[in-house]
C-alpha positions in Angstrom: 9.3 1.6 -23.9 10.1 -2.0 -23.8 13.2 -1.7 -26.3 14.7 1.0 -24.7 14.3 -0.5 -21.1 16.0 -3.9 -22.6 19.2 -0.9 -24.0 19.5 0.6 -20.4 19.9 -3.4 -18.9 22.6 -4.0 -21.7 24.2 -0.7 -21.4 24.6 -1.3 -17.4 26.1 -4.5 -17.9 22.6 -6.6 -17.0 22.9 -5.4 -13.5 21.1 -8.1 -11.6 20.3 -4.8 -9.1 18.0 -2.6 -11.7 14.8 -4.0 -10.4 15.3 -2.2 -7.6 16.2 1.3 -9.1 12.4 0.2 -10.7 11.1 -0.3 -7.4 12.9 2.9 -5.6 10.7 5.2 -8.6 7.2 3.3 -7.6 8.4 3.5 -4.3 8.9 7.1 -3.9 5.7 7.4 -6.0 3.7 5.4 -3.3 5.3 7.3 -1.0 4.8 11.0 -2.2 1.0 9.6 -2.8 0.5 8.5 0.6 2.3 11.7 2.0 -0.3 14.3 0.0 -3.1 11.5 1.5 -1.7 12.5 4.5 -1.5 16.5 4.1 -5.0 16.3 3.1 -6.4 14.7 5.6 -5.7 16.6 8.4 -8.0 19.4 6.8 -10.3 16.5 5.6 -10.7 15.4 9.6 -11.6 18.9 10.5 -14.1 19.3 8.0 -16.2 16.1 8.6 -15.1 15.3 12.1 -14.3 11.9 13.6 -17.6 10.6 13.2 -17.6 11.6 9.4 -13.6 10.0 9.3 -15.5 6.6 11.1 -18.2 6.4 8.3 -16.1 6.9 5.5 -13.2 4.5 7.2 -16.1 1.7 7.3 -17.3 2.4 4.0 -14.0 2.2 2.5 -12.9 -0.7 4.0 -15.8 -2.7 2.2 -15.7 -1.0 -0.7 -11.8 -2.0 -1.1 -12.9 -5.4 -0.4 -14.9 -5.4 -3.8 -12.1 -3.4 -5.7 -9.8 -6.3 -4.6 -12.2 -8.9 -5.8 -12.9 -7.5 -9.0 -9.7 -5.3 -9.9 -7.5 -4.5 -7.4 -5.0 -7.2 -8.1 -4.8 -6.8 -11.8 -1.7 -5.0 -12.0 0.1 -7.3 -10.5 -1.2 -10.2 -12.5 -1.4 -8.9 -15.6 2.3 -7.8 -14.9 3.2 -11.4 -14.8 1.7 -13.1 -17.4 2.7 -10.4 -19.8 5.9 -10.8 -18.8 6.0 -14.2 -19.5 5.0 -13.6 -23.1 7.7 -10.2 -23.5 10.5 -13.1 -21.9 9.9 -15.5 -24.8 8.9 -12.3 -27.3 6.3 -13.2 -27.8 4.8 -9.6 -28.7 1.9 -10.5 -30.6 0.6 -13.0 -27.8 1.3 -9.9 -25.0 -0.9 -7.5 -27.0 -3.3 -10.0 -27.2 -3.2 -10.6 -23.8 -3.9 -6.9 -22.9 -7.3 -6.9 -25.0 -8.2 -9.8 -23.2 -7.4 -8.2 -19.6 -9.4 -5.2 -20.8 -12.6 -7.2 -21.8 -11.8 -9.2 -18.6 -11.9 -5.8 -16.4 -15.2 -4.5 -18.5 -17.3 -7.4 -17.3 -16.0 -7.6 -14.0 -15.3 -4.4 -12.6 -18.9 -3.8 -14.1 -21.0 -6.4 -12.0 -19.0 -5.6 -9.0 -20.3 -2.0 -9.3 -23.3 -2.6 -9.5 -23.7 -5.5 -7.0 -22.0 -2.9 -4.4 -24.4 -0.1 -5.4 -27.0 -2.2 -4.5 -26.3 -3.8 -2.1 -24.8 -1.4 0.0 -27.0 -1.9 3.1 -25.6 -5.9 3.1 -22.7 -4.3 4.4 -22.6 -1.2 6.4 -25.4 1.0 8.5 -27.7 3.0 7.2 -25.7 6.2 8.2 -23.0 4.8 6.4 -25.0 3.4 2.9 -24.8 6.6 0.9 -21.1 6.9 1.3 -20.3 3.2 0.3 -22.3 3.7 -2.6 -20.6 6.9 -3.9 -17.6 4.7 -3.9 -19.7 1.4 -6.3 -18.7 3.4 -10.1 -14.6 3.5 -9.1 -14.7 0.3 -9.2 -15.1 0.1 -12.7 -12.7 2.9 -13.3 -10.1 1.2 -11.4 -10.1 -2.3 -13.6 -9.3 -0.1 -17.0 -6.6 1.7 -14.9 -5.0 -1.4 -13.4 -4.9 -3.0 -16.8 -3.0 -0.1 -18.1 -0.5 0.4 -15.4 0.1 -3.8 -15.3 0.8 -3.6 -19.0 3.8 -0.9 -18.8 5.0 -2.7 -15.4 5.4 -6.1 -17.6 7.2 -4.2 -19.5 9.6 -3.3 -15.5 8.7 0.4 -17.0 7.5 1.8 -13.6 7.5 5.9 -14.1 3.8 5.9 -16.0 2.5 3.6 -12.8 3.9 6.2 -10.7 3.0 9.4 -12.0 -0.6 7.9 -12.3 -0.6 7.5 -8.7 0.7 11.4 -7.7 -2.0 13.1 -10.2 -4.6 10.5 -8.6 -3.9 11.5 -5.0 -3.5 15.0 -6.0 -7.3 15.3 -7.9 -8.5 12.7 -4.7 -7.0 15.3 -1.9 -8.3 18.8 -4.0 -11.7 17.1 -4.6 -12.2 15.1 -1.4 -12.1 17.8 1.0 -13.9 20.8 -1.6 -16.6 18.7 -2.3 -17.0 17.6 1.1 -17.3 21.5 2.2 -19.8 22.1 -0.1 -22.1 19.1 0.7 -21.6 20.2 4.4 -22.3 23.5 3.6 -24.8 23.3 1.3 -27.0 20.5 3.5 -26.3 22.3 7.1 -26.2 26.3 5.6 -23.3 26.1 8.0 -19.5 24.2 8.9 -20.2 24.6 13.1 -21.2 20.9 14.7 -24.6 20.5 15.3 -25.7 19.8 19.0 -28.2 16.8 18.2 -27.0 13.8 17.5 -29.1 13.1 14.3 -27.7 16.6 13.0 -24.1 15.1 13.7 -25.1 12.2 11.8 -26.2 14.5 9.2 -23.4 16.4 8.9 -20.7 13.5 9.0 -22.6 11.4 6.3 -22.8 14.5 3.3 -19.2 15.0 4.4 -18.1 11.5 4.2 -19.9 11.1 1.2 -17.6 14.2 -0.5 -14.7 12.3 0.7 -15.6 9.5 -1.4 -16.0 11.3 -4.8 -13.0 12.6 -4.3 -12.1 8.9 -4.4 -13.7 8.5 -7.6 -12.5 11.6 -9.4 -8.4 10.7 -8.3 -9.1 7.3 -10.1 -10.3 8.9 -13.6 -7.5 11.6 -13.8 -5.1 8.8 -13.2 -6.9 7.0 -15.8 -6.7 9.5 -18.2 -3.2 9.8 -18.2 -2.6 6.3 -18.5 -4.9 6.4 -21.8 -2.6 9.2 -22.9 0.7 7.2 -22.4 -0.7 4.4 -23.9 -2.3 6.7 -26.8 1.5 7.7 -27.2 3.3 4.3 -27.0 0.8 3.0 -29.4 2.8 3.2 -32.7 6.0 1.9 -31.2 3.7 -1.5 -29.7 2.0 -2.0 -32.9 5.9 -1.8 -35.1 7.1 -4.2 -32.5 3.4 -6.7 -32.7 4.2 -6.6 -36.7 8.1 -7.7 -36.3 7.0 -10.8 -34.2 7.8 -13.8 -36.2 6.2 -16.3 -33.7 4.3 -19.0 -35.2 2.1 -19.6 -32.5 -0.9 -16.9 -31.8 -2.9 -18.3 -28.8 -6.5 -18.1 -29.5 -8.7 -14.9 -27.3 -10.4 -18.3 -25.5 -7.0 -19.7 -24.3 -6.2 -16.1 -23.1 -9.6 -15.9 -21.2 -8.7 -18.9 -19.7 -5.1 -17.8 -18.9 -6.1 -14.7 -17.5 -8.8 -16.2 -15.7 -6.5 -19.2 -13.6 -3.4 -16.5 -12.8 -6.1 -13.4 -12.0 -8.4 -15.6 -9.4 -5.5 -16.5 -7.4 -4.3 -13.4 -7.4 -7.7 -11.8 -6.3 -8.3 -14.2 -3.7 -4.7 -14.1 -2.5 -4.7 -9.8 -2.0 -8.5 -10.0 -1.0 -8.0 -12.3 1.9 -4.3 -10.6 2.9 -6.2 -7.6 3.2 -10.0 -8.8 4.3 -8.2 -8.5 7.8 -8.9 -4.3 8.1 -12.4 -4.9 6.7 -12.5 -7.9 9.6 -11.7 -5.7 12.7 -14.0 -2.5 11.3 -16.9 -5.9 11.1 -16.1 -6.6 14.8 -15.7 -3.1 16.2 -18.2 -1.6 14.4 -20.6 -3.9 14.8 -20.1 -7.5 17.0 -18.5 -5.3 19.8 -21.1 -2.5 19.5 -24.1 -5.0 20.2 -22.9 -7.0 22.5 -21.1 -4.3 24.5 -24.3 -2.1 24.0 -22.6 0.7 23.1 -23.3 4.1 21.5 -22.8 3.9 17.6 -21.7 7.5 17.6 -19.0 6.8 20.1 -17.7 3.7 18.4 -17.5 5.2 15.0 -15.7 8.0 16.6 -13.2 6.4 18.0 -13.2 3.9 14.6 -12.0 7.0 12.8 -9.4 7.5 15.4 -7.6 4.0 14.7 -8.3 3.7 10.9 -7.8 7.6 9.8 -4.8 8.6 12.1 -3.0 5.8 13.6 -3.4 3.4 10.9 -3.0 5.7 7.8 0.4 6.8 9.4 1.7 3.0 9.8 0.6 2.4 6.8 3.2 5.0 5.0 6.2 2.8 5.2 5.1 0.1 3.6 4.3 1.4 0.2 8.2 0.9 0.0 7.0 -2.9 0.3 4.0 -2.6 -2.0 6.9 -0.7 -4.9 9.3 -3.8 -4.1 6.7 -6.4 -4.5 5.0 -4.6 -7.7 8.7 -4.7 -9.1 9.7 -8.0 -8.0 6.6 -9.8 -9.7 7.8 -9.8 -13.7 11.3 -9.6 -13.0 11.0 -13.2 -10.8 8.5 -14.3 -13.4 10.8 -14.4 -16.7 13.9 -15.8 -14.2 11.6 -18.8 -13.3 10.6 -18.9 -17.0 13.7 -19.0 -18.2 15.1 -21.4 -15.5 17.1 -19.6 -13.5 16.7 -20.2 -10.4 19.7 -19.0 -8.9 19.0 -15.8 -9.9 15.9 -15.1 -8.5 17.2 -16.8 -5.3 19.9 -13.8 -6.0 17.2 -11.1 -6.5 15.0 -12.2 -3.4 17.7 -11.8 -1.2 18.4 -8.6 -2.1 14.7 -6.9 -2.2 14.3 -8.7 1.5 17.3 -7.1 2.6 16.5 -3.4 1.1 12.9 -3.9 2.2 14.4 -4.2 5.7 16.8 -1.3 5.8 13.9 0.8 4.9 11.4 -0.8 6.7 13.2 -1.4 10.3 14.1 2.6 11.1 10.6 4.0 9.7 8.6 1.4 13.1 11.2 2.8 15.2 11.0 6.2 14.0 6.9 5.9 14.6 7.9 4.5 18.2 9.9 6.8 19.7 8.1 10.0 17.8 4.2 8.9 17.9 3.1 11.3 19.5 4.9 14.8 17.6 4.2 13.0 14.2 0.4 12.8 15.0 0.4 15.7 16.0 2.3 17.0 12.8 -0.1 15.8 10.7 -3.8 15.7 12.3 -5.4 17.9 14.7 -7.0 16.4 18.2 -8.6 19.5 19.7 -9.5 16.7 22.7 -6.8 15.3 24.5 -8.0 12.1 25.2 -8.4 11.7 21.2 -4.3 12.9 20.9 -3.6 10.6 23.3 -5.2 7.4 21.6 -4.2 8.2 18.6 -0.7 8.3 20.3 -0.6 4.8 22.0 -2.8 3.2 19.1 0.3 4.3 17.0 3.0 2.9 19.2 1.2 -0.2 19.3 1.2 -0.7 15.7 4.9 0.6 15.3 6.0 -3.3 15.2 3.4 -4.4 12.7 5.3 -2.2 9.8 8.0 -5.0 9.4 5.5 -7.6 9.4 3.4 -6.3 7.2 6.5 -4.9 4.7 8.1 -8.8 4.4 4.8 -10.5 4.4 3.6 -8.2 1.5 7.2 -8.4 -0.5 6.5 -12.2 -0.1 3.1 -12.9 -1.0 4.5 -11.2 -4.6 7.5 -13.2 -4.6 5.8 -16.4 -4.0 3.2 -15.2 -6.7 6.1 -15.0 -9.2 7.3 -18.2 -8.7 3.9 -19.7 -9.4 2.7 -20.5 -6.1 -0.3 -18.7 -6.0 -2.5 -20.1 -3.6 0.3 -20.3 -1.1 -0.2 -16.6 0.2 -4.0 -17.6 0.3 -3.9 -20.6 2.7 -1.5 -18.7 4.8 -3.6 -15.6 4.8 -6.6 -17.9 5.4 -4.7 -19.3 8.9 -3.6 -15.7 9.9 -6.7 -13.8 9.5 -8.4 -17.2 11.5 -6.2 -16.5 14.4 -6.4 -12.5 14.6 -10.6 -12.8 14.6 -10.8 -15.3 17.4 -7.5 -13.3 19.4 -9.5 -9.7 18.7 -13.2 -11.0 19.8 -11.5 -12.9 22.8 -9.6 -9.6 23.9 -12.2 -7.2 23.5 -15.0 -9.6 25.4 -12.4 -10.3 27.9 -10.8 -7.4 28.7 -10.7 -3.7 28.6 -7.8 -2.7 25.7 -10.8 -1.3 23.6 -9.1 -0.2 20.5 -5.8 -1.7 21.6 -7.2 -5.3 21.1 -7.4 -4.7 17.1 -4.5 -3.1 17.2 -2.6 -6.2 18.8 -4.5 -8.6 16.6 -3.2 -6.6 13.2 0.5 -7.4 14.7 -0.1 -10.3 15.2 -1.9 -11.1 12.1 1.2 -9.6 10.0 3.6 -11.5 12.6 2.1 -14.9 11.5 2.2 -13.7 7.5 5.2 -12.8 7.7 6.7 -16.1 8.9 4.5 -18.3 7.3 5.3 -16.7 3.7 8.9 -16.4 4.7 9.2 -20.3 5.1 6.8 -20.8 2.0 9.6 -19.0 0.2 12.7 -20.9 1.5 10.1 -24.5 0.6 9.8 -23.1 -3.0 13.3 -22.4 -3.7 15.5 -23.2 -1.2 15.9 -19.7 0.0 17.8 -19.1 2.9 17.7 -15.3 3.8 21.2 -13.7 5.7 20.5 -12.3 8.8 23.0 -10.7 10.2 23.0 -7.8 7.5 19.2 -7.9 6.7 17.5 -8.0 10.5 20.6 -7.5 13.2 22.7 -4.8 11.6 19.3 -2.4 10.4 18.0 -3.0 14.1 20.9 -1.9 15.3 21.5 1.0 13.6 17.5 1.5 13.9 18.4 1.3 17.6 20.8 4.2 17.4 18.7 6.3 15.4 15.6 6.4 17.5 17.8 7.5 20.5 19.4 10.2 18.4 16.0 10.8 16.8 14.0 11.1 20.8 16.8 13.3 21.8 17.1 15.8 19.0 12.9 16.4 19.2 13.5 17.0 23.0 16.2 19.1 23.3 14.5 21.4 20.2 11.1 21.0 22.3 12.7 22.2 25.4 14.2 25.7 23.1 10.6 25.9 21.0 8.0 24.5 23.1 6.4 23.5 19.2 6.1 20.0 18.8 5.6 20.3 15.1 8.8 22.7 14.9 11.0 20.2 16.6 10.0 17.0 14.9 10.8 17.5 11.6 14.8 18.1 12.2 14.4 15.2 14.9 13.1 13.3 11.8 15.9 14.2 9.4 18.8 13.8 11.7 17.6 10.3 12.8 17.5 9.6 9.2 20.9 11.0 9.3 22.3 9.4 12.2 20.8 5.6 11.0 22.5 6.2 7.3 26.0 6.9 9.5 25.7 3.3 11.5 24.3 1.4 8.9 27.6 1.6 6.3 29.7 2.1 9.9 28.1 -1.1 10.5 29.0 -2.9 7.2 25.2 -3.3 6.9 25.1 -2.2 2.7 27.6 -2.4 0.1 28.9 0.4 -2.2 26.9 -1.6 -4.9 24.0 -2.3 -3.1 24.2 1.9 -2.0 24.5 2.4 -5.7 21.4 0.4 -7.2 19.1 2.8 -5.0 17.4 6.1 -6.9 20.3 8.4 -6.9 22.6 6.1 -5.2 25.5 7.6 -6.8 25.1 10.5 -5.0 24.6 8.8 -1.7 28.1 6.8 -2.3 29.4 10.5 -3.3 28.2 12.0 0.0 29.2 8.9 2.1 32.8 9.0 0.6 33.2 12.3 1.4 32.0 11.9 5.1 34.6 8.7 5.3 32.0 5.9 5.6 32.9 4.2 2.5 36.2 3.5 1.6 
């Protein structure tokens, strides 16, 4: 695993660009998962309606809030201090630190699941309570998982990470919408929507409830294959532990405590970065539904509209991010261990830059084609539903390059040891979007639009408050021109080419699904053209992505490289 990782850096001459070959295979993992979460939901909205989409949305969103607290960020910080240990090789003291993560995990990922079992009605309504607590044993699943997949990323070994996360969307898709036909099914004797609303209610909970095992039974499978790798790795880690000729063997209690200072950090860091969702379902859901005086069928309705369609679809393009930052973590670690500074200056240049170029086209792709690509993937029998799901996705367009460079920098300034940076500028962010999203939906009438304005702007602020965090820590000074100007240009270009491809074909099919798809691929095209027209990316740079030879190859032959 490890050795044969350190012979492919030797064998490519140390490329300084490998990390992100590492990234572009989590990456396309993340994105492939997030794709089949996609497919599946469209026949996982017409099962349980937008009612049963609102309870499980606000279910989730609490019960991720728990995960982060207790698990979610292990991974990541597991990834690092491990890393720090395989940098100095010191194997014994990185196997060591893996049992410790594990018993960590056990007694943590253990209370949580049982204090959100319990107290499930702290949180949510009552319609929602059975659904939150289907999701309380994951929990516990997901710490032994994120242990696991932390371990092999230490080790910048990303394919087991990635597979995981396929066969876990795969089992959560299949089991998520079966088992939320058969509770339907089996607690109504029939799938038609009930004409009371306590029927409704009814009807949406058993079904959201389904959706939420299906949850459950993703995280195992990917658990079990992780076991499996790790069943088959074992030998090879256990040679390696025997070789290490390090005097030192830090003590389990120094290891607790370790674990302990770099995990809490990390935890509070990614919980309050993400308690903004759970923030906005709190206000919606409940502070605008009182004092509005609304119906808690309509809100959660139209809750189900933001957080299941448009949200989920902005929300694709940044698992590029998520892959960068997950990468970016161990490899930053051992430079700052090992002193060099310059080289991680080197390295976070170049994962802002490719963050960009793949983050820039995919908001302007979501503006210009909101409104097919809903339609591609979910089904609004009402048009007023298509149509909010529409603008709510147009609104959040921007917010995808926020949220992309905020999230590759809260991971690069947790490499380089400032840890509760990202926390203190989470803190500030998610401060201003609760005060801007109460004031706008007490003072005016944007509804839904006014948590949609305050997630930009929350990202906006992370974004430039973690970008300057990062220039502070290591006198990082990002290039612009070929990172923001050229991408936006080219981005500009694209979505032009994109709009006019999906009407032309719309005009010769009258199928929006039928013309957005080659409108899709042709903007793609079209922005791959300008960009090296452009001077935006290198030859190198081209080749460090997954398959890049073949990109250089095809962009030779079309006469865009030289």
């Amino acid at each position: 695993m490890a050795d044969n990782n350190r012979k492919n850096g030797s064998s490519n001459g140390g490329s300084k660009n490998s990390f992100i070959l590492q990234a572009g295979i989590l990456a396309a993992a993340g994105i492939i998962s997030r794709i089949i979460g996609l497919l599946y939901r469209s026949p996982l909205q017409r099962v349980i309606g937008d009612l049963g989409m609102g309870y499980y949305s606000s279910a989730y969103n609490y019960y991720t809030i728990i995960l982060l607290i207790s698990s979610y960020s292990i991974p990541s910080a597991i990834s690092k201090v491990i890393a720090q240990k395989l940098a100095e090789k010191e194997f014994r003291n990185a196997h060591r630190l893996f049992h410790c993560a594990l018993f960590y995990v056990l007694a943590v990922g253990g209370a949580a699941s049982l204090f959100l079992f319990f107290g499930a009605g702290l949180f949510v309504g009552e319609e929602a309570v059975p659904v939150l607590r289907t999701f309380a044993p994951t929990i516990f699943i997901y710490g032994i998982l994120g242990v696991l997949r932390g371990y092999f990323q230490a080790h910048k070994s990303m394919a087991q990470t990635s597979v995981s996360q396929i066969l876990e969307q795969i089992a959560n898709a299949a089991v998520s919408v079966g088992a939320a036909y058969l509770l339907i099914k089996s607690a109504m004797g029939t799938m038609d929507i009930p004409e009371t609303e306590a029927d409704r209610i009814v009807r949406a909970t058993k079904g959201a409830v389904g959706s939420a095992m299906g949850t459950g039974v993703g995280v195992l499978i990917a658990l079990l294959f992780m076991l499996g790798i790790y069943g088959l790795n074992r030998g090879m880690i256990m040679r390696r532990v025997s070789r290490d000729r390090h005097g030192r063997v830090d003590s389990y209690g120094e290891m607790i405590k370790t674990i302990t200072f770099i995990v809490m950090p990390f935890i509070l860091s990614t919980a309050i970065y993400n308690l903004s969702g759970t923030v906005n379902n709190t206000i919606y859901t409940k502070w605008y539904l009182k004092a509005k005086e609304l119906a808690s069928v309509d809100i959660y309705s139209r809750w189900g509209i933001f957080s299941a369609q448009a949200l989920t679809i902005s929300n694709i393009p940044i698992a590029f991010a998520s892959a960068m930052a997950s990468a970016m973590i161990p490899s930053v670690a051992q430079m700052v261990a090992a002193r060099d500074i310059d080289g991680a200056r080197e390295k976070i240049g170049l994962s802002v830059k490719t963050t960009m170029i793949i983050s820039i086209p995919c908001a302007a792709g979501l503006l210009v084609l909101a409104r097919p690509i809903t339609c591609l993937l979910f089904t609004n029998e009402v048009q007023a539903d298509e149509d909010l799901a529409t603008k709510l996705l147009m609104a959040l367009a921007l917010s995808v390059v926020f949220y992309a460079l905020s999230t590759l920098n809260s991971s690069i300034l947790q490499g380089l040891g400032k840890v509760n940076v990202p926390i203190v500028n989470a803190a500030i962010a998610l401060a201003v979007q609760t005060g801007l999203a109460m004031g706008l939906l007490h003072w005016t009438k944007l509804d839904l639009y006014s948590i949609a304005i305050a997630n930009t702007v929350y990202s906006f602020l992370m974004c430039v408050l973690n970008q300057w965090a990062v220039h502070k820590a290591v006198g990082y000074r990002q290039e612009i021109v070929k990172s923001f100007l050229i991408p936006g240009g080219a981005a500009m270009f694209m979505g032009a080419g994109a709009w006019a491809v999906y009407e032309g074909l719309l005009l010769l099919t009258g199928s929006r699904r039928i013309s957005v798809i080659p409108a899709i691929l042709i903007g793609a095209v079209v922005y791959f053209a300008m960009l090296l027209l452009m001077r935006g990316i290198t030859e190198n740079e081209l080749r460090s992505f997954p398959k890049g030879h073949l990109l250089v190859k095809a962009a030779k032959k079309c006469r865009l490289l030289r």
